[in-house]
C-alpha positions in Angstrom: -17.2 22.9 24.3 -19.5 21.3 21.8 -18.2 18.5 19.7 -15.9 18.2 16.9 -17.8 17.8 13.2 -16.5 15.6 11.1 -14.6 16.9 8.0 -16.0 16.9 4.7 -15.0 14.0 2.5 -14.7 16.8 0.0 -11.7 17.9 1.9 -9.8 15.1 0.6 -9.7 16.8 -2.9 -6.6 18.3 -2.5 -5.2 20.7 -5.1 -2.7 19.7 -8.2 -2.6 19.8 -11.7 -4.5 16.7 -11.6 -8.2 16.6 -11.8 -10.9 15.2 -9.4 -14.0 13.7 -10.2 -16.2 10.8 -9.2 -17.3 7.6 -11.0 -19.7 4.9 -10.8 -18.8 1.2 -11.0 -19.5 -2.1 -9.4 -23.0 -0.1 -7.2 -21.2 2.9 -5.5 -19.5 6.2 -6.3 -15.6 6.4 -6.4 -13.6 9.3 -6.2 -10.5 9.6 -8.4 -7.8 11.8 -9.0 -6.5 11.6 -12.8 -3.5 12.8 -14.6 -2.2 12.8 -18.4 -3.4 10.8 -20.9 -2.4 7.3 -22.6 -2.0 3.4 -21.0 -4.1 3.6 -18.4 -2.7 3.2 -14.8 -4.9 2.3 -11.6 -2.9 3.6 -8.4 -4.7 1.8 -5.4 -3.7 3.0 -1.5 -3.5 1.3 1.7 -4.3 2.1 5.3 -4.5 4.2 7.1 -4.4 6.7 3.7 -6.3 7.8 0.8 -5.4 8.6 -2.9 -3.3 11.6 -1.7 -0.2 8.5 -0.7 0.6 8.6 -4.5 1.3 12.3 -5.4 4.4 11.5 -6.3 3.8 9.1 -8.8 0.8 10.9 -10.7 2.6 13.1 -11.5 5.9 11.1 -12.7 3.8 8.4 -14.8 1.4 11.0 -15.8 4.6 12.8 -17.1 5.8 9.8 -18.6 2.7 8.8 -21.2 0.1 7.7 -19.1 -3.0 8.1 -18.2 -2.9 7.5 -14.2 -6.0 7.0 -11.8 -5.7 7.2 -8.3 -9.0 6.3 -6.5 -9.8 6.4 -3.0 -11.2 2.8 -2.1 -14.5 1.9 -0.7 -15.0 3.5 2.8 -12.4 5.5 2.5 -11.6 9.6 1.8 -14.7 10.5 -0.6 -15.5 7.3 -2.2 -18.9 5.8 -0.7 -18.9 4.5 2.7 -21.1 0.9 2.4 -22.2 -0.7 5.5 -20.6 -4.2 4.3 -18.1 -4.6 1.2 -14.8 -4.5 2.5 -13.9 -8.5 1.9 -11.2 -8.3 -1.5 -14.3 -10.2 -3.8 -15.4 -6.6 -3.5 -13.6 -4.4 -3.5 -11.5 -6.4 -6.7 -14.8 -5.5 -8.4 -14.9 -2.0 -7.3 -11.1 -2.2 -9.2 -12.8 -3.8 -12.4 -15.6 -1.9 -12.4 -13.7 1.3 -12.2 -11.5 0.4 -15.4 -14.2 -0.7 -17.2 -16.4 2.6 -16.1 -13.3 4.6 -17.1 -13.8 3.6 -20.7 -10.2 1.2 -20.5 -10.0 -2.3 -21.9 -7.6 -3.0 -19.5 -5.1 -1.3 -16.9 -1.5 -1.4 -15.3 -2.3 -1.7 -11.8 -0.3 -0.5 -8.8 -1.4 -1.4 -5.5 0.4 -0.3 -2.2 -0.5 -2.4 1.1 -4.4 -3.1 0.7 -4.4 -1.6 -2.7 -1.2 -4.7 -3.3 -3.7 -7.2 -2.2 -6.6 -5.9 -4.2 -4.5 -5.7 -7.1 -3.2 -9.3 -6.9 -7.0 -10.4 -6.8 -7.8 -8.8 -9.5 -5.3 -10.0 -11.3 -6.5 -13.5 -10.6 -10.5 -12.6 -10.7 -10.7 -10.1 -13.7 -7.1 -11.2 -15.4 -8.4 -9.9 -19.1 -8.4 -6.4 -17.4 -5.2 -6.6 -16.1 -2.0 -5.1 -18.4 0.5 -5.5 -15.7 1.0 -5.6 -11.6 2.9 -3.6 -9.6 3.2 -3.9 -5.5 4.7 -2.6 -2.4 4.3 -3.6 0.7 2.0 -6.5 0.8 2.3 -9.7 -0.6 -0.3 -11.9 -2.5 -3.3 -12.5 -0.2 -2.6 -16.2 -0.3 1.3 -15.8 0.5 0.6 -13.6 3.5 -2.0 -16.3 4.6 0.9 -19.3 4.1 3.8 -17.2 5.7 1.6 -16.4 9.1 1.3 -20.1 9.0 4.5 -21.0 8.4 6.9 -18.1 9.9 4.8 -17.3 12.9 8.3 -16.4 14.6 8.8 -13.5 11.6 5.7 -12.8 9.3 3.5 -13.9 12.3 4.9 -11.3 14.6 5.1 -8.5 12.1 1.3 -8.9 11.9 0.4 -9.1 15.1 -1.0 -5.6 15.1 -4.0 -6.9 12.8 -5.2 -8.7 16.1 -5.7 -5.4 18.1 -8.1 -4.1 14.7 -10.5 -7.4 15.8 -11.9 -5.5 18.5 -15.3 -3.8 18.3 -15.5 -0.2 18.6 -12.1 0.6 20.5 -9.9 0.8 17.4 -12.0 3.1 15.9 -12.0 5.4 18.8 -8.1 5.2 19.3 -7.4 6.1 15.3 -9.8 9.0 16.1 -8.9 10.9 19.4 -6.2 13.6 19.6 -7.2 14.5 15.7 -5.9 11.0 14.7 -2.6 11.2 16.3 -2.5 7.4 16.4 -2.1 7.4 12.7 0.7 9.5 12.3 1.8 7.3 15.6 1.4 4.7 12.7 3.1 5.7 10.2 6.2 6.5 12.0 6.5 3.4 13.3 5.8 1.8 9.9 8.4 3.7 8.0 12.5 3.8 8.0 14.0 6.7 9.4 15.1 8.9 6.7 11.4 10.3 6.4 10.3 10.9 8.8 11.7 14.1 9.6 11.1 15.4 6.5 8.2 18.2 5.8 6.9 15.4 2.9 6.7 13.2 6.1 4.7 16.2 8.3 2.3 16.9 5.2 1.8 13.2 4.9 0.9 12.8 8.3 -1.5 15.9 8.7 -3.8 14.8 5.5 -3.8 10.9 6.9 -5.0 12.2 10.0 -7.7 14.5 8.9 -8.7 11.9 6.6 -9.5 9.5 9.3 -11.9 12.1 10.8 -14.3 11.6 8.2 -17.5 10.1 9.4 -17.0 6.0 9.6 -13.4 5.9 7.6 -12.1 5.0 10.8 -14.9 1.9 10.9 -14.4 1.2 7.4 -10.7 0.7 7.3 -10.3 -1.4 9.7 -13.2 -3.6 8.2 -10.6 -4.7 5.7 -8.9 -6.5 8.5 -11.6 -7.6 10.5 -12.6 -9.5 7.3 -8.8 -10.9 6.0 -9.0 -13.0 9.5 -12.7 -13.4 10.3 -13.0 -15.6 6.4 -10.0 -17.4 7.6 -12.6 -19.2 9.4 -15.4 -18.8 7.1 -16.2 -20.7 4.0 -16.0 -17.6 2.2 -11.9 -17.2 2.8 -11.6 -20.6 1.4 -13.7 -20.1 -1.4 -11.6 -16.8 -2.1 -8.3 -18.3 -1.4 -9.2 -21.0 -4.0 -10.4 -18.6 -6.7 -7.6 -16.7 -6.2 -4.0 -19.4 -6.2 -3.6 -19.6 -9.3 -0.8 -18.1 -11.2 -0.7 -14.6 -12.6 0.2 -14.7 -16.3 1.0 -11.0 -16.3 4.1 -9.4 -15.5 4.9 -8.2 -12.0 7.0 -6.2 -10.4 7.5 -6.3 -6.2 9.6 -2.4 -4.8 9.5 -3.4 -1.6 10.9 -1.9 2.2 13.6 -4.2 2.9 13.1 -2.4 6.6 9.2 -3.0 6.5 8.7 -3.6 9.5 5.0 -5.0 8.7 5.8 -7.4 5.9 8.7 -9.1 5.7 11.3 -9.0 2.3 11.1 -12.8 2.6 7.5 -12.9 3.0 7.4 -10.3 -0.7 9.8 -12.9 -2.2 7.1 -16.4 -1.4 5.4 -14.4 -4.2 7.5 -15.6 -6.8 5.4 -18.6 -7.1 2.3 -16.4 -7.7 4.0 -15.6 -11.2 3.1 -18.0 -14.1 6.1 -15.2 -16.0 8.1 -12.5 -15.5 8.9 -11.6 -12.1 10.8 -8.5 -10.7 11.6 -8.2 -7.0 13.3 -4.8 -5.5 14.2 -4.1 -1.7 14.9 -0.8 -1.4 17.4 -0.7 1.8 16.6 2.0 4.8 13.4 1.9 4.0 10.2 0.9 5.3 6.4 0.5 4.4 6.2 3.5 2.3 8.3 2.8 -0.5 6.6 5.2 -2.4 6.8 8.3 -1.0 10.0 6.9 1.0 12.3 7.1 -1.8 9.8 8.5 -4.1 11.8 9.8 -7.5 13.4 6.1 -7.2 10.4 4.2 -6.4 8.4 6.1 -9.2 11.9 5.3 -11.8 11.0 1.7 -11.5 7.7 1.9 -12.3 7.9 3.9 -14.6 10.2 1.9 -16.7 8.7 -1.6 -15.5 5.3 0.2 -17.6 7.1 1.6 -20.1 8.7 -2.0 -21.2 5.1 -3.6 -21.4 
């Protein structure tokens, strides 16, 4: 038998009353899913997914009076694969650029694992395009750095996994063969046990997976973590962690896994000094990394009315 192509990163344009399209900002082409019209909200993923993780919650803020934008990020789904890029000085410009490209002053942003840690940079790198922050499952980049340092007993072993990402060439094989059953191997583990046995949970799991396939996604994603603790010993990660301490002066809200089994609630709550303001924190119990689609309808109720305040 001949070998396997590659899916199209068209393929990741699934079907929905929202609309696809791609934009230009900050040198590449991002692909974006958009719903309804008004504030406008930027809904950035994490691994090992694409824009598809937020279904859910197009639709429910889009429903509610805004104008929500879910892209995929840089090297992922059908967003431009770069050969370098994936350090957060980056890809919090691909964020600004896309608001700006999208014709916004500024944006509610909602980041979920990387998309968390993007959207707390840009928060601190491009603060006059930021309306209001919104996480799940990651903490500020800063706060996860301290708490490895600090909880290596807890936080430390939660992340040990990022380790196993440092290798060359083997993790990118693994998150490929069997049609990317190691993701869905992933997600399972990652998430409390209510979902997974759902058919949400099944669907979920069968996008992630052909998502992956796409040509260098694999490489790409776990770039991301090959940089977070490569700059650790780099000037550039102190340079970064510097620009990036500071306070937020914009209101945030944490919905958080209080069974995450990759971040811990305690590690979430260390971001309470990130605020300069208001700060809301929610652990949402039984449930894991996935908040979001988790205990969607709930998850999507309080961001919707955490937006709908500001």
């Amino acid at each position: 038998m001949g070998e396997r192509h590659p899916p199209d990163p068209a393929t990741v344009r699934l079907p929905g009353p929202w609309t696809h399209r791609s934009v230009s900002a900050n040198g590449i082409r991002i692909h974006v899913a958009e719903y309804g019209s008004g504030p406008l909200v930027v809904l950035l993923h994490g691994f090992p997914e694409f824009w598809w993780t937020w279904r859910h919650q197009i639709t429910a803020l889009g429903d509610a009076g805004f104008r929500v934008v879910a892209p995929d990020l840089r090297g992922y789904g059908d967003t431009d694969k770069t050969p370098r890029g994936y350090d957060l000085w980056t890809l919090a410009g691909d964020c600004a650029g896309l608001i700006r490209a999208l014709g916004e002053p500024r944006a509610h942003l909602v980041g979920h694992d990387w998309g968390a840690a993007i959207a707390w940079s840009v928060a601190a790198l491009h603060p006059r395009l930021v309306r209001s922050l919104t996480t799940l499952g990651a903490p500020h980049p800063v706060t996860m750095r301290d708490r490895l340092l600090l909880d290596p007993a807890g936080q430390g072993r939660a992340s040990r996994y990022m380790l196993g990402f440092q290798v060359p060439r083997a993790p990118e094989r693994s998150l490929r063969r069997d049609d990317g059953a190691r993701v869905e191997k992933i997600m399972r583990a990652w998430s409390g046990p209510d979902w997974t046995s759902t058919p949400d949970f099944a669907d979920a799991a069968r996008h992630n997976r052909r998502a992956m396939q796409i040509s260098t996604v694999a490489h790409c994603s776990l770039e991301y973590y090959r940089w977070a603790v490569r700059s650790q010993f780099r000037t550039d990660g102190a340079r970064f962690a510097k620009a990036v301490s500071a306070p937020t002066h914009v209101p945030v809200l944490q919905v958080h896994g209080a069974d995450d089994p990759c971040v811990l609630d305690r590690t979430m709550r260390a971001c309470r000094g990130r605020a300069a303001g208001e700060f809301t924190h929610h652990a949402l119990p039984g449930v894991g990394h996935f908040p979001h689609q988790e205990r969607p309808e709930e998850t999507s109720g309080l961001i919707g009315a955490f937006l709908i305040a500001r």
